[in-house]
C-alpha positions as CSV (number, residue, x, y, z in Angstrom):
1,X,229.4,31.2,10.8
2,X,227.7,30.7,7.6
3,X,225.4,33.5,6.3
4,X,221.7,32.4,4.9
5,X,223.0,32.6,1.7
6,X,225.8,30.9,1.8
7,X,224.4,28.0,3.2
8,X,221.5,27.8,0.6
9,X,224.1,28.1,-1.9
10,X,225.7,25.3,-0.7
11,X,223.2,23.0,0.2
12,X,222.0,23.9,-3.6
13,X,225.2,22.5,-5.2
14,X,225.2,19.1,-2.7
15,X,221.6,18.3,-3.7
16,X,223.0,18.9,-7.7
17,X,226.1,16.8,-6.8
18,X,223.5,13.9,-5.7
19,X,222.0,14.4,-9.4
20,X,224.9,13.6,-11.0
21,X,227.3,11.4,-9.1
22,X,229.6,9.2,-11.3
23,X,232.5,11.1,-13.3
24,X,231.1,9.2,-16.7
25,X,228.5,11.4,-16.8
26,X,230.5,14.6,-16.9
27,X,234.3,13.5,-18.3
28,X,235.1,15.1,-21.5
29,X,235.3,12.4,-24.0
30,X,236.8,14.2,-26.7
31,X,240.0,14.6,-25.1
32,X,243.2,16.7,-26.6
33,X,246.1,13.8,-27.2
34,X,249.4,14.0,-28.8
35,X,251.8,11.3,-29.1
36,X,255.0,11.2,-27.0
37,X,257.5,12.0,-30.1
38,X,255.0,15.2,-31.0
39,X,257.9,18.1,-30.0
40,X,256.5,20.3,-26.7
41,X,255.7,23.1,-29.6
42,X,253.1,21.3,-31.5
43,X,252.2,19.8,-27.9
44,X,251.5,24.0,-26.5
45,X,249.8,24.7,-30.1
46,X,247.1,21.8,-29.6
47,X,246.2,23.1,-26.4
48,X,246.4,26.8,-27.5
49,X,243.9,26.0,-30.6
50,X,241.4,23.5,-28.7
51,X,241.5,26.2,-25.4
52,X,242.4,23.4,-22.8
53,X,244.7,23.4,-19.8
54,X,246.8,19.7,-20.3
55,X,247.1,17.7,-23.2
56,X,247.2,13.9,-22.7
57,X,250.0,11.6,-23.8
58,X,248.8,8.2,-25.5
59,X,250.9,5.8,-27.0
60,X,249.6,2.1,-29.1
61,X,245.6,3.5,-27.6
62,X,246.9,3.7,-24.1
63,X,247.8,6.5,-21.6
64,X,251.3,6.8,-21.1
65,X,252.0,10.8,-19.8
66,X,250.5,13.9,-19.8
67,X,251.4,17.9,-19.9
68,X,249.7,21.0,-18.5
69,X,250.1,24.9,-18.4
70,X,251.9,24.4,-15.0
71,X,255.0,22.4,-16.9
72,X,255.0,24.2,-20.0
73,X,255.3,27.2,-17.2
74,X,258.3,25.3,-15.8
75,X,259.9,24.6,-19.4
76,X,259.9,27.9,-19.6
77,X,261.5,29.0,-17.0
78,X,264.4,26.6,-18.0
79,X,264.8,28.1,-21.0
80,X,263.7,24.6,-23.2
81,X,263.8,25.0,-26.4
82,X,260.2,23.7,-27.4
83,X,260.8,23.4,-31.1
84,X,263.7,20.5,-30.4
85,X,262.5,19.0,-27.3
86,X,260.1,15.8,-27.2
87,X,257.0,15.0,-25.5
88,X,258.4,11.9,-24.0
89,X,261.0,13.6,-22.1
90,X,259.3,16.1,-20.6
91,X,255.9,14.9,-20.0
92,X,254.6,13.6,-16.4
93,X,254.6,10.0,-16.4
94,X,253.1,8.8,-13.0
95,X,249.4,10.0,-14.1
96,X,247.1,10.5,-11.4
97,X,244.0,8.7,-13.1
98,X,240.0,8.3,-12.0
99,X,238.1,5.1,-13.1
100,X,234.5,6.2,-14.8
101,X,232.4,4.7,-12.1
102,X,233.8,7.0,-9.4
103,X,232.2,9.4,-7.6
104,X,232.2,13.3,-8.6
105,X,233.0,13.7,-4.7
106,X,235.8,10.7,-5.5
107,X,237.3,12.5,-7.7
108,X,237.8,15.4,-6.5
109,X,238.9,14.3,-3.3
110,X,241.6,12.4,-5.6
111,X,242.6,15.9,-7.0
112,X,243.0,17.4,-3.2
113,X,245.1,14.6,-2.0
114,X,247.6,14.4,-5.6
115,X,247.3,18.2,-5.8
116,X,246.3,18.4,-9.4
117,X,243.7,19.7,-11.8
118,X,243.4,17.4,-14.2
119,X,242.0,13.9,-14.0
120,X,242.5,11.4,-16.6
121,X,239.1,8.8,-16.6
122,X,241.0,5.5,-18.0
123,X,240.7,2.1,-17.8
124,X,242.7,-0.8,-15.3
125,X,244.7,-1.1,-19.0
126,X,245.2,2.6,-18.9
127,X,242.8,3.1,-21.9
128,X,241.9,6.7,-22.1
129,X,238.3,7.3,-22.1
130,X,237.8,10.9,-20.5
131,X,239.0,13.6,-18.8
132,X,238.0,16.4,-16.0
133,X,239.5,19.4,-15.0
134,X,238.5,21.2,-11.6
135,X,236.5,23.6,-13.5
136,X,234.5,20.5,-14.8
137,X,233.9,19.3,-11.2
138,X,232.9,22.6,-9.6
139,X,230.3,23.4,-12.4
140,X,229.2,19.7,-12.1
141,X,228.4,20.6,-8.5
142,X,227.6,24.1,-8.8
143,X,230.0,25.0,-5.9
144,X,231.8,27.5,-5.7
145,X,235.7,27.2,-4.7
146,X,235.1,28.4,-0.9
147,X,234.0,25.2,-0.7
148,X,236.5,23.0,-1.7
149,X,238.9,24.0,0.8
């Protein structure tokens, strides 16, 4: 059972969810790209300067891959050597992806179901245009994570 406060809380952060509804209005626009020949070094020191969790793979103005702190975890733990190795080898190339007139509750119901934490915002053409992390979409909402399990 719920307490009082918990229940204001979260009736709080659905009424702010209703304020803002479509993922355009909260994506980062100015999102961290490399290209896919950018070795997984220069890749880990973009996101280490700009303080982000994935950095987005875009080829000819299209999204073609992307990296986060989980794989660079994983290279790791392989023992890759991240001065040698390329982007375009190690990168995730099925992209889970949002279009920009989806829902905040969309999206991260896309997230639950592909198990990720960032969400691309791109075009049909795959033209990048944004991006959200789960931190993005809880602040959106104002909930806190209890709630998104």
């Amino acid at each position: 059972m719920q307490s009082k406060e918990e229940s204001e809380a979260r009736d709080t952060g659905l009424r702010n969810a209703e304020l803002v509804d479509k993922i355009q209005e909260i994506m980062v626009k100015n999102v961290v790209t490399t290209g896919p020949e950018a070795s997984l070094a220069r890749a880990a020191k973009l996101m280490v300067e700009k303080r982000v969790g994935s950095i987005v793979i875009v080829e000819k103005g299209r999204l073609v891959g992307i990296i986060t702190e989980s794989d660079f975890m994983r290279f790791a733990s392989i023992g890759c050597d991240m001065e040698k190795a390329k982007v375009r080898d190690h990168m995730r190339k099925r992209v889970i992806t949002c279009d920009p007139s989806s829902s905040i509750l969309g999206a991260l119901m896309t997230m639950k179901k592909h198990k990720v934490r960032h969400l691309p915002i791109a075009t049909k053409t795959r033209k990048l245009l944004g991006i959200v992390s789960l931190r993005d979409l809880i602040a959106a909402t104002q909930l806190t994570s209890i709630y998104l399990i």
